[in-house]
N, C-alpha and C positions, 0 to 999 in steps of 0.2 A: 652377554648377560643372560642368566637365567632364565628369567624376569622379565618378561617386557613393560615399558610405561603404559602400554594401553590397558595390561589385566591389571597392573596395580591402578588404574583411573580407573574400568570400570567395576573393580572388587569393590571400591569407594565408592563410586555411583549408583551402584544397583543395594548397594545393604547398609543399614541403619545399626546405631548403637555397638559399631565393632569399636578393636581399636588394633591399629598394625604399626607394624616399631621396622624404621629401618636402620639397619645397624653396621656400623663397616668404621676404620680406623680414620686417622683424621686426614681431611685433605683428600680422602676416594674419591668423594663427589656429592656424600649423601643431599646435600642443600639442595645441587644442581640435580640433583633426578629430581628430587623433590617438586622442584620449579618445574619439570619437564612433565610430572605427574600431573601438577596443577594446570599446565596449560588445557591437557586433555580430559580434564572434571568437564560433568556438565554446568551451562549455564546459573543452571537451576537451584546448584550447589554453593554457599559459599564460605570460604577458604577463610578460617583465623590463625594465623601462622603468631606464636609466639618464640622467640628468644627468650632460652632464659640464662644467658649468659649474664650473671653474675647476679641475676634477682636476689632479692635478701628474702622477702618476705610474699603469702599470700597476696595482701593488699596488692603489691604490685602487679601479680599475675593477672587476679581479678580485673584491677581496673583496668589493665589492658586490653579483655578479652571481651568486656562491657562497653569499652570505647569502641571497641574497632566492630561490632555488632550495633551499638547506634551510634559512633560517628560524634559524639557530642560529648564534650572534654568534662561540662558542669556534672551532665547526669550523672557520669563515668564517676565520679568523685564522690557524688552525692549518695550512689547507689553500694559503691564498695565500705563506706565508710559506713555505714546502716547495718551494711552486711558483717565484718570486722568484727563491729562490736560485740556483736554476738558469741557464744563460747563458742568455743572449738575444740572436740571433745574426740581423744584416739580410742578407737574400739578394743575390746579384748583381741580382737580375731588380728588386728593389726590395721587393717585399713579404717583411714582417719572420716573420723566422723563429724561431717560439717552440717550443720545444721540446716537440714534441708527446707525446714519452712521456710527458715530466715531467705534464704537464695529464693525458693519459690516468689517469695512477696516482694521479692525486688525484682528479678528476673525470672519474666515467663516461662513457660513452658515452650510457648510457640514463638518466642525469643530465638532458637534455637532447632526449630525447623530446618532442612538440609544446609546446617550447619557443619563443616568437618574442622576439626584445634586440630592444629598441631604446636607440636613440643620441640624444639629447637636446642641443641646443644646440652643436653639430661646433664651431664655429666662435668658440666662448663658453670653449674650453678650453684650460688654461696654456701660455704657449710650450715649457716643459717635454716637453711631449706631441704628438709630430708627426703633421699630416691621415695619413702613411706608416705608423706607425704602426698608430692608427685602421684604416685599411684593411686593414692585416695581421691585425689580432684579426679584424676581420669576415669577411674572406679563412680566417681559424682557423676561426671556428664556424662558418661554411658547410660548409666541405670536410670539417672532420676531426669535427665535431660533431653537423653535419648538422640545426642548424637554420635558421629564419630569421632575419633582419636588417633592423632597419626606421631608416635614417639620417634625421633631419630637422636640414634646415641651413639656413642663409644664404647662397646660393652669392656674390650680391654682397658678401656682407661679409668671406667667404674671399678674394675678391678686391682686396678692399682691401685685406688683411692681405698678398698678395702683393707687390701695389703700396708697403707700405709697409717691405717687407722688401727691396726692390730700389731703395727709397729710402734704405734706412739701409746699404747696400754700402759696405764701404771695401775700397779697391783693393789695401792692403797685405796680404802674404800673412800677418802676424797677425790678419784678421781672417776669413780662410777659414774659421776654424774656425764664429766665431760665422755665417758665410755659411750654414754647410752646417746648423746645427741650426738658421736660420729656413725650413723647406722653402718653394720654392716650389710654394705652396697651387694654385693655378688649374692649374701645369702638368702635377702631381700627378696632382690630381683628374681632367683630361683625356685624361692616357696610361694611369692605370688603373684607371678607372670600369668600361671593359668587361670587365675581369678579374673583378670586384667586383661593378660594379651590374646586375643585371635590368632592373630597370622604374622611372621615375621620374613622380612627380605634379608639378607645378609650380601653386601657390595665387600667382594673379595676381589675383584678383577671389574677397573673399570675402564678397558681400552675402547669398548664402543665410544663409551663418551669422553675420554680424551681424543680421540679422532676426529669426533663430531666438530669439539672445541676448535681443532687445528684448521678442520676443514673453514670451519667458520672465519675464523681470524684472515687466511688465507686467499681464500674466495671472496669474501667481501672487499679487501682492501686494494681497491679501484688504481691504488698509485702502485701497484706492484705490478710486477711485469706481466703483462697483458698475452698470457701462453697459459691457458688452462690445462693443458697436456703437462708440462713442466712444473705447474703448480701443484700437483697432482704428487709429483714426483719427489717437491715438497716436503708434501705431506708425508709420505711414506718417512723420508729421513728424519723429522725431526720424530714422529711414532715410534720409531725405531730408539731412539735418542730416550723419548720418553723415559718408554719399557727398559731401558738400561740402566737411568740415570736416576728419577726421580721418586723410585719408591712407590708408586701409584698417587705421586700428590699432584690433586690438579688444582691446589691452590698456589705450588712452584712453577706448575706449565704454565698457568695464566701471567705467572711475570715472566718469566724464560720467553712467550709470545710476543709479551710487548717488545720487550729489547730486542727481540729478530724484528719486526718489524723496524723496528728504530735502525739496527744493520741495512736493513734489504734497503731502506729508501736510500740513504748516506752514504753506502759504498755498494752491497752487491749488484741491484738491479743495472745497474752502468755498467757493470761489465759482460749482461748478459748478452748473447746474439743465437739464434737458433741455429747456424751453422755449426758453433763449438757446445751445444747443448750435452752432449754426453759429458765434455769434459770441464763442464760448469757443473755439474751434478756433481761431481769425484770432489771438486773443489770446495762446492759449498758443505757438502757433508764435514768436510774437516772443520770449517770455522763458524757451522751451529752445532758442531761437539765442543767447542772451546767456549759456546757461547752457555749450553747447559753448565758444565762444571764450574764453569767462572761465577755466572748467577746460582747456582744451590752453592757455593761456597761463600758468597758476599750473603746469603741468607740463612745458611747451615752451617754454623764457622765449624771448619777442619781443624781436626789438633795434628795433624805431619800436614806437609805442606808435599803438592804436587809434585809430580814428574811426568809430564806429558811429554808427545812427539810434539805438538803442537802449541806448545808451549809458551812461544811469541806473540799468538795470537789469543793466548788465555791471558797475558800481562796487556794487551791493550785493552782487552776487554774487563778486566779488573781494573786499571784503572780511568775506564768511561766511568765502571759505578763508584768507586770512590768519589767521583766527581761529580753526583748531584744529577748521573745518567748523559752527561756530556760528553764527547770524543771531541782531545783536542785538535787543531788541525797538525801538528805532526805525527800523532798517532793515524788519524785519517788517512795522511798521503800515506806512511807506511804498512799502514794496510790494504792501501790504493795498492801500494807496489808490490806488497807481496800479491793478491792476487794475481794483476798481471804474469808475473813470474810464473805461480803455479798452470794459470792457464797458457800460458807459452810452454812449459815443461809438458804437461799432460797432452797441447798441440804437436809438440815434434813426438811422441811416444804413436800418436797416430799416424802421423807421418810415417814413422820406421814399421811400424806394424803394416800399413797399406801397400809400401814398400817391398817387405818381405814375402805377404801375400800374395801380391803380381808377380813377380821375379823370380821369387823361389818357390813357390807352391802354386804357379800357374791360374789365378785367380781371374774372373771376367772383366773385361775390357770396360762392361757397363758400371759395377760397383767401383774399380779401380778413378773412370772419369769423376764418378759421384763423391769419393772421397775426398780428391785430390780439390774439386770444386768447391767441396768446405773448407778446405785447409787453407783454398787461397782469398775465401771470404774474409779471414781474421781481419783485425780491425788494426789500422794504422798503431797505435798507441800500444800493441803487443805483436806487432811488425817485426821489430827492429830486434827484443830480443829473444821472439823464437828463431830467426833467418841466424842471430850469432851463433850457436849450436847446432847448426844444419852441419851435416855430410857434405861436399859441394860436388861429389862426383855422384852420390847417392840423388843428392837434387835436380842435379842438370840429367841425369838420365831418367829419372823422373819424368821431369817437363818435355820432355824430349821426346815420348812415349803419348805424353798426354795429348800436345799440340799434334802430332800424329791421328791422335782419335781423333780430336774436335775438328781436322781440318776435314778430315776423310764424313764428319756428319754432316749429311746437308741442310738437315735443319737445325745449323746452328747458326746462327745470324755471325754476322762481320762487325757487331757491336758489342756483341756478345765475349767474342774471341776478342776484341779488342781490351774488353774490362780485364782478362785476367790476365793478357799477355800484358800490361802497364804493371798489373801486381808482381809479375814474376819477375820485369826489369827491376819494381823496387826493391825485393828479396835479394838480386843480382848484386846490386849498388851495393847492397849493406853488407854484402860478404865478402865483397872487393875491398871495402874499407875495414873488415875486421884482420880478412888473415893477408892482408898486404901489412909489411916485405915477407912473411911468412914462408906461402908458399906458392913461388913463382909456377909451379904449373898448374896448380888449379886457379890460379887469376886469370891463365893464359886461356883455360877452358873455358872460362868467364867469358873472357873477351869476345873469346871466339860465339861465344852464342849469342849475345845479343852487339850489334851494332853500335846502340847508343850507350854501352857500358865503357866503348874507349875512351869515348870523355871524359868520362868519369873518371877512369885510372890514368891519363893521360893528368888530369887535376891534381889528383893524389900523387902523382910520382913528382910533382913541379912543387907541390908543399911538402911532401919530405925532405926534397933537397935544398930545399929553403933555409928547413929548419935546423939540416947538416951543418949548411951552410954558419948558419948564425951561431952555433954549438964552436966550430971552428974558431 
């Protein structure tokens, strides 16, 4: 950002009677800088934030702006309606001319002491209520009030509003009237922003603080997996995600967050392990891309419909939100299963790549042990089908190499070498059971390596022919 929150806090704290407009399309963030602004005002200062999303009338601004300066609902009423009453009278020059005694005698001067309004949503407020107007309160409490003024608006969307008030013209002189009470907004704002505004920020790029946001969500949420390194890593993906996806609207990232959080507890965080950490990042990037376009299409409806690679995982996730943000449990476990899968797929691609590294490009004995050490941490529950798509001559010379190193270290303990030699019999078992009757000579190599794997196929050959048997 241009801009930092501290010069816009202390451009605000150090000077009286300005007024600063911040202006960016909808969904940038302006609210949330706004809030970030305000945290860093002084003490000393205090903040009248109005909404004027959808105000009809003065009366309402006022008395909101009277309540929230003393707090007290009766006055608030007491003191707007006294005011009201009085004319309210537009100057030649344009800016609206309120009756400043009137305000004087109801609201002091020192009423309004490091006081900063701000304006909320300019552009969001009933036709009722002209940009001319607006101007003239702000024009009011600068001059005669002598505080500041802080507008956040949509200048494109004022502009529309112009565009579509010189669309709606009818040329007969009964419709003058309705002419003059839709102001032209853009040329308004043009001829007397300089009477009006000081200084303006324009929020064209707000990745600082969608970041901030992610980071936020992220970090704080205690029930996610507990790896701040990986969270980190996160963050980077769904930023990424953002900046592609959402347009700069971080009023879509704030729901697009919830529902990754509602994923991460439900199904990702369980399949994480720091051992397959690279290839949980490959994975999760694919199904919080499905989780963006799925959430900006249940909130941005598309007139063609999709074609993703991922595509399976944009229909489950479309219909959690159909469903009141639910995942039923068949959706669940099939999202259970496909991750497993992808991370058993993206685990044997390391494997083959680790593989090639040592064997054909002469790779170190020390990264090759450390690889292989991850590969044999995987977790029981995606065992079974990354060992069915192993190489078995590729694996068994693998292991073959490995047990070589770790016997030749002498610091590696005997309980150590015990944990992976039990995972490497299970891998054994499970590829005995897949490519038997298949291929009698890599079962045979099977055998040959481990000991306790004849049982095993000694098992199996006694229930195939069982089952011959019973065929017969």
């Amino acid at each position: 950002m241009y801009i930092t929150i501290d010069k816009i806090a202390e451009f605000l704290t150090s000077k009286s009677r300005v007024c600063l407009t911040i202006n960016g399309h909808w969904g940038i963030g302006k609210t949330h800088l706004w809030k970030q602004v305000e945290e860093k005002i002084n003490a000393d200062k205090k903040v009248v934030y109005i909404d004027l999303f959808g105000k009809e009338s003065y009366k309402q601004i006022l008395e909101e702006i009277v309540f929230k300066i003393h707090q007290n609902y009766n006055k608030t009423v007491n003191v707007t309606s006294r005011i009201i009453s009085k004319t309210i009278n537009i100057k030649s020059a344009g800016i609206i001319n309120i009756n400043p005694d009137a305000i004087f005698s109801f609201l002091k001067k020192e009423d309004f002491n490091n006081i900063i309004v701000c304006f909320d949503n300019i552009e969001r407020r009933s036709d009722n209520l002209s940009l001319k107007e607006i101007l003239g309160l702000v024009n009011l409490l600068k001059e005669d009030k002598e505080c500041s003024v802080v507008l956040i608006l949509n200048k494109n969307e004022l502009n529309k509003q112009e565009d579509n008030a010189k669309n709606n013209m009818q040329t007969s002189s009964n419709d003058k009237t309705q002419h003059d009470a839709k102001q032209n907004n853009n040329d308004w704002y043009q001829e007397y922003k300089e009477k009006v505004i000081d200084y303006k920020v324009c929020l064209k790029d707000n990745d600082e603080i969608a970041k901030a946001l992610i980071e936020e969500a992220f970090m704080q949420d205690e029930k996610l997996i507990r790896d701040n390194g990986l969270k980190s890593n996160l963050v980077d993906i769904v930023l990424k995600h953002y900046q592609d996806i959402c347009d700069s609207n971080l009023r879509l990232l704030l729901k697009i967050l919830e529902h990754i959080k509602y994923f991460n507890e439900r199904c990702f965080q369980s399949h994480y392990d720091k051992t397959i950490k690279e290839e949980f990042i490959i994975v999760i990037h694919e199904h919080y891309l499905a989780i963006f376009n799925a959430v900006k299409d249940f909130y941005i409806q598309r007139k063609e419909k999709r074609n993703l690679s991922n595509m399976y995982i944009y229909d489950i996730v479309t219909r959690y939100l159909n469903n009141f943000f639910i995942i039923n449990d068949n959706d669940e476990k099939k999202l259970n299963d496909i991750i497993i899968r992808q991370l058993s797929s993206k685990l044997l691609l390391t494997f083959e790549k680790t593989y090639t590294t040592y064997f054909d490009e002469g790779g170190s004995d020390a990264d090759f042990k450390n690889k292989i050490e991850n590969i044999l941490q995987i977790r029981d529950n995606k065992l079974e089908v990354f060992a069915k798509d192993l190489n078995s001559e590729k694996f068994l010379k693998t292991i073959y190499w490995f047990k070589q190193i770790i016997k030749s270290d002498q610091e590696v303990s005997e309980e150590y070498k015990k944990g992976y030699f039990e995972k490497i019999d299970k891998i054994i078992q499970i590829l005995i059971k897949e490519q038997y009757p298949y291929y009698s000579k890599r079962i045979k190599l099977l055998i040959a390596f481990s000991k306790q794997c004849k049982k095993i196929y000694s098992e199996i050959t006694k229930k195939h022919n069982n089952e011959d048997k019973l065929k017969i």
